[in-house]
ZABAVEX-489146 format. One record per atom (N, C-alpha, C): residue number from 1; residue in one letter; atom name; x, y, z. Coordinates in steps of 0.2 Angstrom, whole numbers, plus 5000, padded with zeros to 4 digits. Layout:
! residues N
PT,num,residuo,atomo,px,py,pz
PT,NUM,A,CA,X,Y,Z .
...
This chain:
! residues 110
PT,num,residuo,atomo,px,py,pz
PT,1,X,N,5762,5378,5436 .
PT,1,X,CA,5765,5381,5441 .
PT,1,X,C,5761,5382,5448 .
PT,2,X,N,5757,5384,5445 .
PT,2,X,CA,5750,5383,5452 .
PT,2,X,C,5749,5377,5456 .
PT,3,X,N,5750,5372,5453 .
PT,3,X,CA,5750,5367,5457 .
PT,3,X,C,5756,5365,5463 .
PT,4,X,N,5761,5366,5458 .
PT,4,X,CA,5768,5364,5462 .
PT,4,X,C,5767,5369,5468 .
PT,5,X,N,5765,5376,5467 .
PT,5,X,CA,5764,5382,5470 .
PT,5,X,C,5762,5378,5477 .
PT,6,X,N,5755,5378,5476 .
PT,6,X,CA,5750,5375,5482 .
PT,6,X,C,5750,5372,5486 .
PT,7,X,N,5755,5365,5483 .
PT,7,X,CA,5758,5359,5484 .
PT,7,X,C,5764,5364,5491 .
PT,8,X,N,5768,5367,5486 .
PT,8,X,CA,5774,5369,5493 .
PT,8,X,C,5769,5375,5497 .
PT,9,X,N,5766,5378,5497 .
PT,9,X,CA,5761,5381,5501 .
PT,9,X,C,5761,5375,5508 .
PT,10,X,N,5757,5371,5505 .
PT,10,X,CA,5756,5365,5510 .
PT,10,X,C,5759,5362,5516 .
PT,11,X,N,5766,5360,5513 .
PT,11,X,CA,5773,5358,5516 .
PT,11,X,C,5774,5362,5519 .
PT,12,X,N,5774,5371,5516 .
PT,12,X,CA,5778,5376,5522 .
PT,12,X,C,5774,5375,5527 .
PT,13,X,N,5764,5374,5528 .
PT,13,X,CA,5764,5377,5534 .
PT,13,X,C,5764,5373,5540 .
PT,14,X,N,5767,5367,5537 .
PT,14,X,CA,5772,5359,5543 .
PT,14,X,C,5773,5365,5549 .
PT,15,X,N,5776,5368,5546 .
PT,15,X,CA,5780,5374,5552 .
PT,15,X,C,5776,5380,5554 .
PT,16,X,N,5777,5381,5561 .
PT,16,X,CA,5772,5385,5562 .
PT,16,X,C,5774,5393,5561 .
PT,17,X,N,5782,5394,5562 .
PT,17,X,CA,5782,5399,5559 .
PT,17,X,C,5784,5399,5552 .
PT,18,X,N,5784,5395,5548 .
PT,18,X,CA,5781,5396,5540 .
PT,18,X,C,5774,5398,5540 .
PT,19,X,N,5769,5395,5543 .
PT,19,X,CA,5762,5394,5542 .
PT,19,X,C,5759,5402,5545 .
PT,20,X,N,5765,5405,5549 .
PT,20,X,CA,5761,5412,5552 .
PT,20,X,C,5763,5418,5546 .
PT,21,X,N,5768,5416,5545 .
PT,21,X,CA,5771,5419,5538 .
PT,21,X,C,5766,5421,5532 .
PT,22,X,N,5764,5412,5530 .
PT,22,X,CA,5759,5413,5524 .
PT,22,X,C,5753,5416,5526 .
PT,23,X,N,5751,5413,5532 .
PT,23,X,CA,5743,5415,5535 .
PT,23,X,C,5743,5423,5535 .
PT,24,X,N,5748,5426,5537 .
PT,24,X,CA,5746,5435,5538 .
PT,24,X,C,5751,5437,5532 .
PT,25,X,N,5752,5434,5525 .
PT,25,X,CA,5753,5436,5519 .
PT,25,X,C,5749,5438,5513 .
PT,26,X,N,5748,5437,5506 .
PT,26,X,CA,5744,5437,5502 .
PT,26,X,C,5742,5429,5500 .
PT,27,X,N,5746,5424,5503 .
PT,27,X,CA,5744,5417,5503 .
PT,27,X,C,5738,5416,5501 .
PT,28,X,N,5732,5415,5508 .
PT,28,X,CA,5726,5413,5508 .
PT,28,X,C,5720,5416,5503 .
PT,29,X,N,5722,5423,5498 .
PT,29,X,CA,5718,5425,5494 .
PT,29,X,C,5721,5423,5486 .
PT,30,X,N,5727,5422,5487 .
PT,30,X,CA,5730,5421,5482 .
PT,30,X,C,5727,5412,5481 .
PT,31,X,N,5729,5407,5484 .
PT,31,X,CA,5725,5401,5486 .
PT,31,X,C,5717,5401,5484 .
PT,32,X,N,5713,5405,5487 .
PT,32,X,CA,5707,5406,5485 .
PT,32,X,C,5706,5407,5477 .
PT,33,X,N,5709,5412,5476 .
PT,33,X,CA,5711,5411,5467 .
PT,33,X,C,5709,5404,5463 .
PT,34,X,N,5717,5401,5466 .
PT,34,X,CA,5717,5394,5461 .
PT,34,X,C,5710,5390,5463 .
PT,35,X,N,5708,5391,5469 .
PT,35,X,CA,5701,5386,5471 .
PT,35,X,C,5697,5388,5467 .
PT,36,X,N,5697,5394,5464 .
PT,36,X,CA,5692,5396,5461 .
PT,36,X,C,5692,5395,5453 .
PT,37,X,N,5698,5393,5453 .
PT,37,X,CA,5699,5392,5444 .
PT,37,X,C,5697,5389,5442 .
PT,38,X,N,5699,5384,5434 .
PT,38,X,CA,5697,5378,5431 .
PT,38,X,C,5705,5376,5430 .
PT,39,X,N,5708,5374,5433 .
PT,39,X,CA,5714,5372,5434 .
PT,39,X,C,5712,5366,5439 .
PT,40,X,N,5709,5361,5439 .
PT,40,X,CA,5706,5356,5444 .
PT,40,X,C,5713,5354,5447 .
PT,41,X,N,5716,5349,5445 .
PT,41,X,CA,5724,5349,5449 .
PT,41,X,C,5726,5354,5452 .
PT,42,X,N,5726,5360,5453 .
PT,42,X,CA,5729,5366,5456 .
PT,42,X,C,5724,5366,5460 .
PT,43,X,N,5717,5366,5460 .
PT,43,X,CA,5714,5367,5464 .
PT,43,X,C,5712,5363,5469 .
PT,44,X,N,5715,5354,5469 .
PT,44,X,CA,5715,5353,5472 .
PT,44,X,C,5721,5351,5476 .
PT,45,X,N,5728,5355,5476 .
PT,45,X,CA,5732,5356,5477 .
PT,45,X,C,5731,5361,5484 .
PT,46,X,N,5728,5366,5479 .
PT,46,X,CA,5723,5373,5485 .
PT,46,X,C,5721,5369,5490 .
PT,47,X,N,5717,5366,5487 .
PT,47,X,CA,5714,5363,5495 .
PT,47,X,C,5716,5362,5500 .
PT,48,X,N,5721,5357,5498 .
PT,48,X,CA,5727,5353,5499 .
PT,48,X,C,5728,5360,5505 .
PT,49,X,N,5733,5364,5504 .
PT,49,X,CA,5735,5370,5506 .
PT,49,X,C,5731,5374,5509 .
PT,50,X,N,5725,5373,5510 .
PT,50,X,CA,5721,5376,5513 .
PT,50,X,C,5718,5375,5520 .
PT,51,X,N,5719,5365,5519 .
PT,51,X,CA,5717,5362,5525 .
PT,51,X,C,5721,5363,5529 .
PT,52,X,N,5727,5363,5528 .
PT,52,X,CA,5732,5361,5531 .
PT,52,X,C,5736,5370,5533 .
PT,53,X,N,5734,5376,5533 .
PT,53,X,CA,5733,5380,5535 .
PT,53,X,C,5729,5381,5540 .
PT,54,X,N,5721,5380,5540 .
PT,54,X,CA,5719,5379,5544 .
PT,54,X,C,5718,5376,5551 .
PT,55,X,N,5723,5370,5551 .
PT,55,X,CA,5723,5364,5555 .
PT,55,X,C,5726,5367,5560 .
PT,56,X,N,5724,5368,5570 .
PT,56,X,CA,5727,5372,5575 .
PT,56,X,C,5727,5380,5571 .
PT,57,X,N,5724,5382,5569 .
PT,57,X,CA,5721,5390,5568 .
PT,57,X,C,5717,5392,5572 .
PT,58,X,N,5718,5397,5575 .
PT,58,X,CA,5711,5400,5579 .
PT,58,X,C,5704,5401,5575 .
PT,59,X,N,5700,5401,5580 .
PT,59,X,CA,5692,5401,5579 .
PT,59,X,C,5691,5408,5572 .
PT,60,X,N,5695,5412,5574 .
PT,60,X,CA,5695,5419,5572 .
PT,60,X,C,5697,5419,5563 .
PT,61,X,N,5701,5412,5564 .
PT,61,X,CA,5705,5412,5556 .
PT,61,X,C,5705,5405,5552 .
PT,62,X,N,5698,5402,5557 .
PT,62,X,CA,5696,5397,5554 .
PT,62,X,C,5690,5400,5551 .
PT,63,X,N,5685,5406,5553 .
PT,63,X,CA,5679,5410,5550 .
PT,63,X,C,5683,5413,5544 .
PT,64,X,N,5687,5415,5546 .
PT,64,X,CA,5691,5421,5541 .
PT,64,X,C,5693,5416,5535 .
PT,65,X,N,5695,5412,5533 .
PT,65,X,CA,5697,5407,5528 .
PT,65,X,C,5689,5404,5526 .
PT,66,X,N,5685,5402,5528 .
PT,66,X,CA,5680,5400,5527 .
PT,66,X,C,5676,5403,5521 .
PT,67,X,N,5676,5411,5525 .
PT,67,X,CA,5673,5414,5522 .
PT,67,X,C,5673,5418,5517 .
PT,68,X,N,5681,5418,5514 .
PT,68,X,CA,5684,5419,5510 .
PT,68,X,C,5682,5412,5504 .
PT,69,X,N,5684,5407,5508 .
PT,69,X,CA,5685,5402,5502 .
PT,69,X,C,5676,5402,5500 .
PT,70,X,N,5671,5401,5504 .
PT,70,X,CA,5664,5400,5502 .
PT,70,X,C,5664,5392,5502 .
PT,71,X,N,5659,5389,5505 .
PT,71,X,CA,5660,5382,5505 .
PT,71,X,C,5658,5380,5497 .
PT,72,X,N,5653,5384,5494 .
PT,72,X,CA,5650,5382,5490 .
PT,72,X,C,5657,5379,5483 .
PT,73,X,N,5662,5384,5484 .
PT,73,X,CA,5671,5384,5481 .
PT,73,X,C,5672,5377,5482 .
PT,74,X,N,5670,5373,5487 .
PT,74,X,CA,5676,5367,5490 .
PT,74,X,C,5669,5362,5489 .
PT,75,X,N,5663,5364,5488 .
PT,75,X,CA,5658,5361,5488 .
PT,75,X,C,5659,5357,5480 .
PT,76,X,N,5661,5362,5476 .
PT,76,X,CA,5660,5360,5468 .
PT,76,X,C,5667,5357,5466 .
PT,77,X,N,5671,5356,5468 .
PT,77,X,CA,5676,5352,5470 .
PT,77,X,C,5675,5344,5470 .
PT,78,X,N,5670,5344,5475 .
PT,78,X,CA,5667,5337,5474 .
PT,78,X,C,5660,5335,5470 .
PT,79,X,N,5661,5340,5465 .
PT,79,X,CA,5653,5336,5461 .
PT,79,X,C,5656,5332,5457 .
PT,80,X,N,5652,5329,5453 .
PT,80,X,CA,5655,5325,5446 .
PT,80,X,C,5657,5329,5441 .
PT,81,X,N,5655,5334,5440 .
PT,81,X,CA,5660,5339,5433 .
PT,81,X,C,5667,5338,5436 .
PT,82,X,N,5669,5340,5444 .
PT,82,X,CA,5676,5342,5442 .
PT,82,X,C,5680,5336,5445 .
PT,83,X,N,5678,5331,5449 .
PT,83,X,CA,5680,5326,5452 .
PT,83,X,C,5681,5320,5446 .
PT,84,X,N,5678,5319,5441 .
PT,84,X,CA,5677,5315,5435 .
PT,84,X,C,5681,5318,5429 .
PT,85,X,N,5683,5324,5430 .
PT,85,X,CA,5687,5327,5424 .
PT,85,X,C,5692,5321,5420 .
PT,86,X,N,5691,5319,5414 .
PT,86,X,CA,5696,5315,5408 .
PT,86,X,C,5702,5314,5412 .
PT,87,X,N,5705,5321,5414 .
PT,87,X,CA,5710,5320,5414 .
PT,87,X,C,5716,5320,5420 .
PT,88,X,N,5713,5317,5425 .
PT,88,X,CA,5713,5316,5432 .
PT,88,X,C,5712,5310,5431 .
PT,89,X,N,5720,5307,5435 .
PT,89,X,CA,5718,5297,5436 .
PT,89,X,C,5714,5299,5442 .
PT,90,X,N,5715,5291,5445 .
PT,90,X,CA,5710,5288,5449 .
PT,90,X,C,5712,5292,5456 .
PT,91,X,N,5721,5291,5458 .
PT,91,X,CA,5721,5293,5462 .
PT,91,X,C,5722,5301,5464 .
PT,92,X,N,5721,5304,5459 .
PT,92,X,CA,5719,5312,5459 .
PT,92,X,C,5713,5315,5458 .
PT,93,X,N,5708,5310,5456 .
PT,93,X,CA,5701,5311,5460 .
PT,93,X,C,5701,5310,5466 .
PT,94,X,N,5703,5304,5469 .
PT,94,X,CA,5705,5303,5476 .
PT,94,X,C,5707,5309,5481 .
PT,95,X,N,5712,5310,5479 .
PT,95,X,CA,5715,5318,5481 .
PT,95,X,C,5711,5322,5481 .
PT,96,X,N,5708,5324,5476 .
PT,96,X,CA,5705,5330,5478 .
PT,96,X,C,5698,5328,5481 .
PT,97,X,N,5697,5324,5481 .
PT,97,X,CA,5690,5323,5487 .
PT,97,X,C,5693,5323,5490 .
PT,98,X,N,5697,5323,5493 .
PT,98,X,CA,5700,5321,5502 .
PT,98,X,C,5701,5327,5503 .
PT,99,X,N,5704,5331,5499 .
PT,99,X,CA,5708,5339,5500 .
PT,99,X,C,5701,5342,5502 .
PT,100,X,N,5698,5342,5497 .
PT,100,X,CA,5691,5348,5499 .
PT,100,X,C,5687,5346,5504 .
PT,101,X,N,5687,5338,5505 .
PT,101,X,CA,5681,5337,5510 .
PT,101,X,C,5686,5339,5518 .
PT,102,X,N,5692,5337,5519 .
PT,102,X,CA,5698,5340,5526 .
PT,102,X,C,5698,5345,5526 .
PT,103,X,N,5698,5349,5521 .
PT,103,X,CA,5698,5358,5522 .
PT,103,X,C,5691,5360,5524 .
PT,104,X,N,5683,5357,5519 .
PT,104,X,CA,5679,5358,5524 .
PT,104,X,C,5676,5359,5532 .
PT,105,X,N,5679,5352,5531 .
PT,105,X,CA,5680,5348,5539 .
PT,105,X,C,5686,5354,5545 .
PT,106,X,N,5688,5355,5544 .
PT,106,X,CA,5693,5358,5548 .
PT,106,X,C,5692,5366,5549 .
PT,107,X,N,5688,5368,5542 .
PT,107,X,CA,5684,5374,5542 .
PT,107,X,C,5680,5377,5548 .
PT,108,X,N,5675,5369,5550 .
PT,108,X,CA,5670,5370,5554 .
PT,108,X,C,5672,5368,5560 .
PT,109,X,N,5677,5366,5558 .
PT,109,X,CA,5679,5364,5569 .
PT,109,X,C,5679,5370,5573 .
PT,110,X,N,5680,5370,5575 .
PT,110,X,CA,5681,5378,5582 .
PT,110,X,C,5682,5377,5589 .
């Protein structure tokens, strides 16, 4: 459920009054959650919904997201314990390096 969660997390914030909805909701801490779980598909879902909340956000709620998430969260995302996990194909390790390394990325722009 956390995945598919994340996933339409994602999609809604296409729209920007979707995205201000989520953004000034319990969205972005509740997302910090799954990033922080062992749920790896969900969290790379999270990502996923993370970046892309970020993307055209002020300076102010690019720090605010960051800081919350901790790079170190999106860092461990791409080590080999969680990106090599058994049960992730090819292109879901894929995915989730793209998610985590785009929400970093997007984190730092300003």
């Amino acid at each position: 459920i956390q995945q598919v969660a994340c996933a339409a997390l994602s999609n809604l914030c296409g729209d920007v009054e979707c995205k201000k909805a989520i953004a000034g909701g319990q969205a972005p801490s509740l997302i910090q959650q799954v990033l922080c779980g062992n749920n790896i598909p969900a969290a790379s879902q999270a990502a996923g919904a993370m970046w892309t909340l970020c993307i055209d956000s002020s300076e102010e709620e690019k720090t605010s997201y960051a800081t919350a998430l901790s790079v170190r969260t999106l860092i461990r995302l791409l080590t080999d314990e969680c990106a090599t996990e058994a049960s992730l194909t090819v292109g879901q390790k894929t995915a989730l390096r793209a998610r985590a390394c785009g929400c970093l990325s997007e984190c730092s722009i300003r």
